[in-house]
MARLO-819147 format. One record per residue (C-alpha): x, y, z. Coordinates in steps of 0.001 Angstrom, whole numbers, plus 524288, in hexadecimal, padded with zeros to 5 digits. Example, Ala and Ser with C-alpha at 12.3 -4.5 7.8 and 13.67 -1.06 7.14 Angstrom:
2
((8300C, 7EE6C, 81E78)),
((83566, 7FBDC, 81BE4)),
This chain:
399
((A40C0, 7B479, A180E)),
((A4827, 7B9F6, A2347)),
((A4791, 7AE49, A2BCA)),
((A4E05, 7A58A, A213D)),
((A5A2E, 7AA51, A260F)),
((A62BD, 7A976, A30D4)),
((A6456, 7B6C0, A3216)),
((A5590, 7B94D, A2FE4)),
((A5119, 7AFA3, A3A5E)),
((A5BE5, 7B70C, A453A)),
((A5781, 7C3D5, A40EA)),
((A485D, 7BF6C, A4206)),
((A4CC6, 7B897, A50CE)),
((A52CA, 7C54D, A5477)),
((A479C, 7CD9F, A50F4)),
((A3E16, 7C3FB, A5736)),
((A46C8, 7C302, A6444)),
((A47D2, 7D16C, A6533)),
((A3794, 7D2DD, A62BD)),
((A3704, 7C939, A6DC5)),
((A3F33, 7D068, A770F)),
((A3A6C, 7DC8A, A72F8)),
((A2CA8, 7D651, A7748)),
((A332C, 7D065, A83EB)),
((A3816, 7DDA8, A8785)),
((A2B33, 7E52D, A8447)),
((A23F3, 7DB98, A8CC7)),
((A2C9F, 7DE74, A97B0)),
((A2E21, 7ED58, A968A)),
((A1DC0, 7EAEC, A9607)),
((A1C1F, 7E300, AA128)),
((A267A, 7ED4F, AAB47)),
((A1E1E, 7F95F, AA4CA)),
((A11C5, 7F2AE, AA94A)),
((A1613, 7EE1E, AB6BE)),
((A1B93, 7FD0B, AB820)),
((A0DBA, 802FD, AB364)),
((A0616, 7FA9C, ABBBD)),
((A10EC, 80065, AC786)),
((A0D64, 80DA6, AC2C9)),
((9FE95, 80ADA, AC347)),
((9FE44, 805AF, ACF8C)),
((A056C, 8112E, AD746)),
((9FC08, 819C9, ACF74)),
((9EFD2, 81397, AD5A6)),
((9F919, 81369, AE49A)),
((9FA3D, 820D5, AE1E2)),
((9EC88, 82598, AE09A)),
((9E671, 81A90, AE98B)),
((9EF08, 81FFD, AF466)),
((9EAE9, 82CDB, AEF6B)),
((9DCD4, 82C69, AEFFB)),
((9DBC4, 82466, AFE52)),
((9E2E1, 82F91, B032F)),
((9DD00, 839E8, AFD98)),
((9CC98, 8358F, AFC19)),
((9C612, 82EA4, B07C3)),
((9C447, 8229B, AFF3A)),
((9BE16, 81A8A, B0A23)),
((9B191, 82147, B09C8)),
((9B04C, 81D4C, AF98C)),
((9A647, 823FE, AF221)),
((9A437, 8292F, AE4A4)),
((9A8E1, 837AE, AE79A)),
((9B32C, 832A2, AED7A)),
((9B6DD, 82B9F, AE07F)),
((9B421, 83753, AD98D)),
((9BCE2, 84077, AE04B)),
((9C98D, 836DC, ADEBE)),
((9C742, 836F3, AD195)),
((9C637, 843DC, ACF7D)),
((9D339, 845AE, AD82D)),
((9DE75, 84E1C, ACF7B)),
((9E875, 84490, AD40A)),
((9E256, 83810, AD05B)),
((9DFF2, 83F80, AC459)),
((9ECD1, 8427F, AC208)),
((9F274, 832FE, AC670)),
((9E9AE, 82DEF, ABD32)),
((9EC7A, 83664, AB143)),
((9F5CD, 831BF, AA860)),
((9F730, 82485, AB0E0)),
((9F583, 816D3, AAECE)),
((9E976, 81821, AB8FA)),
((9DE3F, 8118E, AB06F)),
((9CEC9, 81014, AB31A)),
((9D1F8, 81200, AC34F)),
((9C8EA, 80E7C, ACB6F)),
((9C6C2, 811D6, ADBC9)),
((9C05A, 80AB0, AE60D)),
((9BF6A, 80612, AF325)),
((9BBFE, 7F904, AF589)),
((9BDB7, 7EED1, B0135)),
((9CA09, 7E721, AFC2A)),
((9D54E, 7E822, AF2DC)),
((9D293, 7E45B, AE436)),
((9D9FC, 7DA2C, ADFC6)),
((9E792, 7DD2E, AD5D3)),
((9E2F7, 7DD05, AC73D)),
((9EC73, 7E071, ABAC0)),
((9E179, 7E721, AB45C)),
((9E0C3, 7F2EE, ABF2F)),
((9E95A, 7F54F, ACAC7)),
((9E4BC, 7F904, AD814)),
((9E9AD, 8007E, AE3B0)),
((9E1F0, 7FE9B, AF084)),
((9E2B9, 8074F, AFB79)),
((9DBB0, 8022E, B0A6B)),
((9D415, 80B65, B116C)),
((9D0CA, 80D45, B1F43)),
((9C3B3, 8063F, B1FD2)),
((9CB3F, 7F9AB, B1AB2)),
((9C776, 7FB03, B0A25)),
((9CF25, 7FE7A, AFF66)),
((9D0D3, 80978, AF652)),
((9D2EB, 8065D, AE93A)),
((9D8D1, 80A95, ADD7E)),
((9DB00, 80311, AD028)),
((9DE53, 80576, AC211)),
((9DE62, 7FDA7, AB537)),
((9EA02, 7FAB8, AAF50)),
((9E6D5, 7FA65, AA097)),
((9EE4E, 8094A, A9FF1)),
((9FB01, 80209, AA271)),
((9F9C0, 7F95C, A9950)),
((9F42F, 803F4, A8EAC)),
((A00D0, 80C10, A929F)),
((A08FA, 7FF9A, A8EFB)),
((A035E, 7FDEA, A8100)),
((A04D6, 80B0A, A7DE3)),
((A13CE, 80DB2, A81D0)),
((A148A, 80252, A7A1D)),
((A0D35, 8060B, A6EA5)),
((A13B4, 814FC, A6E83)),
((A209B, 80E32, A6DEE)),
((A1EAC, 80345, A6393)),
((A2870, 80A77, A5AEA)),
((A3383, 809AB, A62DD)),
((A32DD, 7FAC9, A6390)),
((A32B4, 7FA13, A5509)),
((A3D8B, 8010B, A53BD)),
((A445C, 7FA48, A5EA3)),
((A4151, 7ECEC, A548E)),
((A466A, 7F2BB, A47B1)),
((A5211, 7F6F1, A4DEF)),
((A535E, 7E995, A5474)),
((A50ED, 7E336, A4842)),
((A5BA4, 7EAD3, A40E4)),
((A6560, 7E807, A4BF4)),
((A6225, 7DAD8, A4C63)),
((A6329, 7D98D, A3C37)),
((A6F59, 7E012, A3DDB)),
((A741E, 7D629, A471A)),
((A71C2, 7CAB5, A3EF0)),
((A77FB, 7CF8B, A338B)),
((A854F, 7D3CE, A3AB4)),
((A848D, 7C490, A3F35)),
((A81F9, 7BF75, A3588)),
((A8C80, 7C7F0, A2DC9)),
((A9762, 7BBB0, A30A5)),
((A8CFA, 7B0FB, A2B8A)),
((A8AC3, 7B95E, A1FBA)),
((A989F, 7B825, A1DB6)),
((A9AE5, 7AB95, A1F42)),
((A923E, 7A8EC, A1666)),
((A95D2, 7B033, A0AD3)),
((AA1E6, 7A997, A0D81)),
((A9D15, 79ADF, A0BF3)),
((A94C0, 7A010, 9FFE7)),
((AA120, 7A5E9, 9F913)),
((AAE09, 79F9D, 9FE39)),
((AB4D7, 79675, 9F2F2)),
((AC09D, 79427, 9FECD)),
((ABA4D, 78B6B, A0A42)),
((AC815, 7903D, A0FA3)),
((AC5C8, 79F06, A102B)),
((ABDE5, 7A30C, A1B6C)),
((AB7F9, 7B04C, A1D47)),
((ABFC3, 7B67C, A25DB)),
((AB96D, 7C24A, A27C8)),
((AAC38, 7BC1F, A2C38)),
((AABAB, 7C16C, A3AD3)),
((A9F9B, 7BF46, A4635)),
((AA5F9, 7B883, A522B)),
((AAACB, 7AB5E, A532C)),
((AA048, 7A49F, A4FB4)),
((AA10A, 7A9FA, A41BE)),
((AAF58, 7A8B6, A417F)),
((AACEC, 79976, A4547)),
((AA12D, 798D1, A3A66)),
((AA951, 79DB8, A302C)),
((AB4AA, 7932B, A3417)),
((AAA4F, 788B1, A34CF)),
((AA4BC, 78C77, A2557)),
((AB337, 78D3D, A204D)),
((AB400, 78176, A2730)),
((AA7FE, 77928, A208F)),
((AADB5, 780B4, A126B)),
((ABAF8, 7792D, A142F)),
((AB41F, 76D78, A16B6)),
((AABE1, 76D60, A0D1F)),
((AB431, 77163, A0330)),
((ABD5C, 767A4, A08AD)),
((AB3D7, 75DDC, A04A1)),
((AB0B1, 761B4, 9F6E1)),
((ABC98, 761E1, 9F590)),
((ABE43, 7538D, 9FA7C)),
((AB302, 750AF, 9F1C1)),
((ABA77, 75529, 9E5EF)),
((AC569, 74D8E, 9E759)),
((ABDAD, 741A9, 9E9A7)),
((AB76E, 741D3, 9DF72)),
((AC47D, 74521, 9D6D4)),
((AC9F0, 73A02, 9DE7D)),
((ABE33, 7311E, 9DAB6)),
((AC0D1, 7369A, 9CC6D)),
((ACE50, 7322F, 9CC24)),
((ACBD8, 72464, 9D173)),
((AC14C, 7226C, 9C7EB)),
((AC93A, 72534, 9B9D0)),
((AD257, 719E0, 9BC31)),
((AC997, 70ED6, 9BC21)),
((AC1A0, 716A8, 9B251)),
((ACD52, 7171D, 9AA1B)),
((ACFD6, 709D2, 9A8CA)),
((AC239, 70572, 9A767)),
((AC14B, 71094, 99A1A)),
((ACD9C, 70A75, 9967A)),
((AC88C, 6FB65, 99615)),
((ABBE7, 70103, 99031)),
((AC653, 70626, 984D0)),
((ACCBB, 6FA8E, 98498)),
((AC156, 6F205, 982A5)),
((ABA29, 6FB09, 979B8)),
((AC877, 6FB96, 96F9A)),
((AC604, 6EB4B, 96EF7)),
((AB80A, 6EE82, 96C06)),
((AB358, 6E361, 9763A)),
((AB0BB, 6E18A, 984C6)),
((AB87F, 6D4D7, 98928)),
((AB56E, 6CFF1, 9981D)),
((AC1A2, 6D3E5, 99E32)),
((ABF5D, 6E1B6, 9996F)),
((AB245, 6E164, 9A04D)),
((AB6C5, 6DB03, 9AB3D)),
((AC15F, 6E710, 9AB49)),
((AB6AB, 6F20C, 9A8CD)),
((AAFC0, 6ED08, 9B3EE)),
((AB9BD, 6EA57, 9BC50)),
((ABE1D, 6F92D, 9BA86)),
((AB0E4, 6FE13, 9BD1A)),
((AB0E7, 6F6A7, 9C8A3)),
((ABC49, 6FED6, 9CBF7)),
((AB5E6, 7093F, 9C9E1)),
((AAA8A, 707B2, 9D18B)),
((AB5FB, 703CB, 9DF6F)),
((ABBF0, 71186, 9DCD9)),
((AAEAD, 7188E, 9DC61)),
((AABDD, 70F83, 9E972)),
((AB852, 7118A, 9EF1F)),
((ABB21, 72003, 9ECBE)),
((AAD03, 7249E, 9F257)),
((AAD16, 71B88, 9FCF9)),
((ABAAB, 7222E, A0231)),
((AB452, 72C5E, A0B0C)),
((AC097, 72C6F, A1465)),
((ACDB6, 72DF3, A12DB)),
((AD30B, 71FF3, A1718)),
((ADD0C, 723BC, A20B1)),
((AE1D1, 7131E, A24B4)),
((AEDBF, 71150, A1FB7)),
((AF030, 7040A, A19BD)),
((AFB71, 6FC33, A1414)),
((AFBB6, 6FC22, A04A2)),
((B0436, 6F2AB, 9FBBA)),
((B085D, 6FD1B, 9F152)),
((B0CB8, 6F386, 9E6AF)),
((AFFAB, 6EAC1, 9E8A9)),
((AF577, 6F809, 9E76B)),
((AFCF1, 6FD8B, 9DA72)),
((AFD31, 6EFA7, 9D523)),
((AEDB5, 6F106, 9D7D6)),
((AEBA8, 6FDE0, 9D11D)),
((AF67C, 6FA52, 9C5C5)),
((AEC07, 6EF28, 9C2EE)),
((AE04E, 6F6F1, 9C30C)),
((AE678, 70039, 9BAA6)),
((AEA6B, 6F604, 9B023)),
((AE132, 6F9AF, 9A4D6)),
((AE8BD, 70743, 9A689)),
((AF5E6, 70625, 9A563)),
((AF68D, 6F88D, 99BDD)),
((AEE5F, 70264, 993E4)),
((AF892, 70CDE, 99487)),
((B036D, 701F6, 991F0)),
((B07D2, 70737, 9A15D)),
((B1188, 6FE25, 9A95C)),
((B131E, 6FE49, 9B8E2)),
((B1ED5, 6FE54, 9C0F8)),
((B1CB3, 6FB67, 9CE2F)),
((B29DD, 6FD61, 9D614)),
((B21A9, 6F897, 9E3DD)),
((B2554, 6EF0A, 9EC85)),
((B1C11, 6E3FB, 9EF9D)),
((B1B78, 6E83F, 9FD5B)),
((B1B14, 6F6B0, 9FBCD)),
((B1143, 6FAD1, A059A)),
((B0B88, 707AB, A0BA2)),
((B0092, 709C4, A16CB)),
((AF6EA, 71400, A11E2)),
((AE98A, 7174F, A10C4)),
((AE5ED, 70E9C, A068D)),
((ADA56, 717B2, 9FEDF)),
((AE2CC, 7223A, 9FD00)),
((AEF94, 71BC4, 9FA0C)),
((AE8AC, 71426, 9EE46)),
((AE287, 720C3, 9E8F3)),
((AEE01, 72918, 9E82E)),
((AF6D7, 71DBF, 9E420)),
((AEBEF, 71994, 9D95A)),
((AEC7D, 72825, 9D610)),
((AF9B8, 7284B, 9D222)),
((AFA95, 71D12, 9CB75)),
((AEFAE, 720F1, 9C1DE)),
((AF538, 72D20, 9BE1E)),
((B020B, 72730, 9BC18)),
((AFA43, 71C01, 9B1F0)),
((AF278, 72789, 9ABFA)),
((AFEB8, 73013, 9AA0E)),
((B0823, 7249A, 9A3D8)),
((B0B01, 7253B, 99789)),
((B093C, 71773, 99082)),
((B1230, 70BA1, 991A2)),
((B1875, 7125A, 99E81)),
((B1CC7, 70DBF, 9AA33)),
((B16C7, 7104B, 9B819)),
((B1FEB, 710FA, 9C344)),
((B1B5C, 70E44, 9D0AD)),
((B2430, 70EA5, 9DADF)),
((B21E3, 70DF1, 9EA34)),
((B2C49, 70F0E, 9F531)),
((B2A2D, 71188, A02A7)),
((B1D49, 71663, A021D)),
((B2045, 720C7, 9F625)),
((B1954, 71DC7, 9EA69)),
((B1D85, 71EE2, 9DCC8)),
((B1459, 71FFE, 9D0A4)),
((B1EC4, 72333, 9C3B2)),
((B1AB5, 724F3, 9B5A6)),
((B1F7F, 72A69, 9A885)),
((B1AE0, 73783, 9A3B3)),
((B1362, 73622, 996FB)),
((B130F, 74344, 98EC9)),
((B0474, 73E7C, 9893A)),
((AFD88, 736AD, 98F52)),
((AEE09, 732E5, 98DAB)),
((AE7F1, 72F16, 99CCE)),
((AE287, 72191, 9A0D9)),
((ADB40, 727DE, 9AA2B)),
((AD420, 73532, 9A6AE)),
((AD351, 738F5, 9B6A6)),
((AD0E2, 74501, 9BCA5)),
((ADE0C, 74A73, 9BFEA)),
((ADBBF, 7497A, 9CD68)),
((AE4DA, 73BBD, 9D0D9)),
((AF072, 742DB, 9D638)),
((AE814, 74ECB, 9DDDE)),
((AE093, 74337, 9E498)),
((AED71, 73C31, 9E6A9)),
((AF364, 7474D, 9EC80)),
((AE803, 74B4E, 9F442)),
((AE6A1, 73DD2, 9FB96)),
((AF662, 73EFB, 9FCEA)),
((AF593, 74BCE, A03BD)),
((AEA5A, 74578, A0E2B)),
((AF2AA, 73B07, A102E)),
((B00BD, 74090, A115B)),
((B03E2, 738B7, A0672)),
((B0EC9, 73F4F, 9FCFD)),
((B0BA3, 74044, 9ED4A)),
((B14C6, 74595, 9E322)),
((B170A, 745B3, 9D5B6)),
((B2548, 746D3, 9CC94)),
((B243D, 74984, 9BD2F)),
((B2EA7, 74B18, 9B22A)),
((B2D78, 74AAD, 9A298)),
((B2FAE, 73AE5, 9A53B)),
((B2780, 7369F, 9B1BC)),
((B1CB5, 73A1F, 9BB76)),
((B1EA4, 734E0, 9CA15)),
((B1708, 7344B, 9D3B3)),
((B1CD9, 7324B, 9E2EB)),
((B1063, 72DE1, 9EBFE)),
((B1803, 72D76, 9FB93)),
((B0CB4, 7264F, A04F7)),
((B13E3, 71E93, A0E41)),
((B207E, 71793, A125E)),
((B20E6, 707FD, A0C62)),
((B1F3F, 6FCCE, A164D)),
């Protein structure tokens, strides 16, 4: 369970990297203490091989003669306590070859052979095992208070992450960043980057939302009309072929907006020249069944060759916009004023006390229109009294 985590799998590394140079260290402290032992050893068997040549006539070798250096006080008192192990003496015609097992010290006589004195080396390496083994509970201590340093550690760094965290996991403000997380730079930069990613994403929900009021909006119009011929046709009690041509031709409709408005990914940003009088002429048609419903009447005060350059997408929506709510909001047998000059746009209509909605939308028209006038730079305001609600739409200077 501790190595699902992060903070698990650094503690587990650190604990594992300081075993292994724990290990790497022993290994080396081992290896000097041997070399130095094996130092020690050999001036012990210099010593007494010096020793004995001077003091015992070894060239003439016999078994008393063996006998008496052993029973010598001072080789008695080398070897006690020593790392001098199973030693053995003899003279012999040439030197014996090095060996890790024993070490030898060779000493030439006059007649030409060689004195010699050798001892096994197993007492070093007993000596080794058991400092070793005597002091086992010093390197377990050594660990657990490694360990708790090193858990220590991980927790202070991970203090900042655990922070940052709790932040993502309880913020409701992408905006607010936690400004007393603290841990270097690099924390500093994390926490920038994650408030970051929170605008962004929220930017895009929020994006999300308004497309989707936006696709709500362009959908109750055609939606509208096609209820209203259903109405129509239902009050006559029959189905004639120009209604059905007319129900089809507004689900048709439909089914271009749906196309249209999921299709537009990108903000169209080409600028393009638009006859004013000919696209109002086009939406004034499509919105016939409406307003001859409504006993509504148009005034167009446009010239023929009243032109902006816009981007086209846009301009259409938030002009469409407007002139939808002012065909819902009419009261019946009104006039419609529309009115362009020099790139300002006019949309004018009488105030009805009660009034009963064409189109049941979502209340959104005007916060969509505004928010693709904002992008744009585009100006949008509205003027009300007991008698009339205008709306002033300023996009561009005429042609």
């Amino acid at each position: 369970m501790l190595l699902k985590t992060f903070k698990g799998r650094i503690l587990a590394v650190s604990m594992g990297t300081t075993v292994l140079a724990v290990a790497i260290f022993g290994y080396g402290l081992a290896s000097i203490y041997y070399q130095h032992m094996h130092k020690c050893l050999s001036r012990s068997l210099t010593f007494l091989g010096n020793m004995i040549v001077h003091e015992y006539d070894v060239s003439q070798w016999s078994p008393q003669t063996v006998e008496r250096i052993w029973n010598d006080d001072q080789l008695k008192s080398v070897m006690k306590g020593g790392l001098i192990d199973t030693m053995e003496m003899e003279v012999t015609h040439s030197q014996p070859p090095a060996s890790d097992e024993r070490l030898y010290h060779a000493v030439r006589l006059k007649d030409g052979r060689y004195f010699v004195i050798s001892s096994s080396t197993a007492k070093i390496n007993d000596e080794l095992f058991r400092m070793i083994g005597s002091r086992w509970i010093f390197f377990l201590f050594g660990f657990v208070f490694t360990t708790g340093i090193i858990y220590l550690l991980v927790r202070h760094l991970f203090a900042p992450f655990n922070a940052l965290v709790n932040h993502c996991l309880t913020c409701d403000d992408p905006d607010n960043k936690p400004e007393r997380v603290s841990g270097g730079l690099e924390i500093v930069a994390l926490r920038d980057a994650i408030a970051t990613l929170q605008q962004r994403i929220s930017g895009l929900q929020k994006a999300q939302h308004d497309s989707m009021k936006a696709l709500t909006h362009e959908l109750k119009t055609p939606l509208a009309q096609l209820r209203l011929r259903i109405d129509i046709a239902d009050q006559k009690k029959e189905w004639n072929a120009d209604a059905i041509a007319s129900a089809r031709e507004e689900i048709d409709t439909i089914a271009s907006k749906i196309t249209t408005i999921l299709h537009s990914t990108e903000q169209p940003s080409a600028a393009e020249k638009i006859n004013v009088k000919e696209s109002f002429d086009t939406w004034i048609e499509e919105l016939r069944p409406l307003w001859e419903h409504r006993g509504l009447r148009f005034r167009l005060d446009v010239a023929e060759a009243a032109a902006i350059s816009l981007p086209r997408m846009p301009f259409d929506r938030v002009a469409r916009i407007l002139l939808e709510n002012a065909l819902n909001h009419t009261c019946p047998g009104s006039d419609i004023l529309i009115r362009c000059h020099q790139g300002v746009l006019e949309i004018e209509n009488p105030v009805c006390e009660h009034k009963t909605a064409l189109i049941h939308s979502s209340g959104k028209g005007l916060e969509i229109a505004n928010m693709l006038c904002d992008y744009y730079g585009w100006k949008l305001h509205t003027e009300k009294d007991e008698h009339r609600y205008r709306v002033v739409f300023s996009v561009a200077q005429g042609d």
